[in-house]
N, C-alpha and C positions, 0 to 999 in steps of 0.2 A: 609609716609610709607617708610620705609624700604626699596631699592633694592641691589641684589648682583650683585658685578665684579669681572670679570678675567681678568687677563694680557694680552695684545696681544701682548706685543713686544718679540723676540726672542733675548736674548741674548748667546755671549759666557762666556764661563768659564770652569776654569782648577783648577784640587784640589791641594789646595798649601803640598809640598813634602820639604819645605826648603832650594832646590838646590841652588847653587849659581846662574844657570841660571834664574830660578823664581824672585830670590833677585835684579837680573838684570834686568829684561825686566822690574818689576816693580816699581821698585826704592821701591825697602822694605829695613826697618830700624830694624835691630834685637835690642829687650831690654830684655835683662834675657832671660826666657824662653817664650815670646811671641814678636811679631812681628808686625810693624807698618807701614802705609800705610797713604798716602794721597788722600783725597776723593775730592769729590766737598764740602760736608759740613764740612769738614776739617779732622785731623788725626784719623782713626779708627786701635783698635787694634785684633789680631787673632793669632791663634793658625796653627802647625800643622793640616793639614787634614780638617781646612775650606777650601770653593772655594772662588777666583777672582774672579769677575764677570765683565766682557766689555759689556758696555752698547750701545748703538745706537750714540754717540759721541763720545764711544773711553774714557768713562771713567771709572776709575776702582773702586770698591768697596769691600768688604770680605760680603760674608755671612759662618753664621754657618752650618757645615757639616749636623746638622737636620734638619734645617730649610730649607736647598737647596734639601735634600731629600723630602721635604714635599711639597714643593712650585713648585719645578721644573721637566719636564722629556725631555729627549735626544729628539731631534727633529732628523728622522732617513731621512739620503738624499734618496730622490727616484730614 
């Protein structure tokens, strides 16, 4: 049978803007009009207006701005 899961880990993430700072912190590699990244499963690429996502080791990955809208919501500090 079938069962459903939800995530329990909280991560960070910040919507990528193309600043020079973002290109910095992340060591992102601009190609044309999309931008590349080093993951754990190796180069992933994205656009303006996806998020970074820091993972619970500190590692970084892109998801898409829909998919991070669908998947995710702000964890508000108490």
């Amino acid at each position: 049978m079938t069962k459903k899961y939800r995530k329990t880990a909280i991560i960070e993430a910040e919507q990528f803007d193309g600043s020079k700072e973002m290109i910095e912190k992340y060591e992102i590699l601009k190609r044309s009009w999309v931008y590349k990244i080093k993951t754990l499963e190796g180069d992933e690429y994205f656009t303006l207006g996806d998020w970074i996502a820091t993972g619970i080791e500190g590692e970084h990955w892109p998801i898409k701005d829909e998919i991070f809208r669908k998947t995710y919501e702000e964890v508000k500090d108490e």
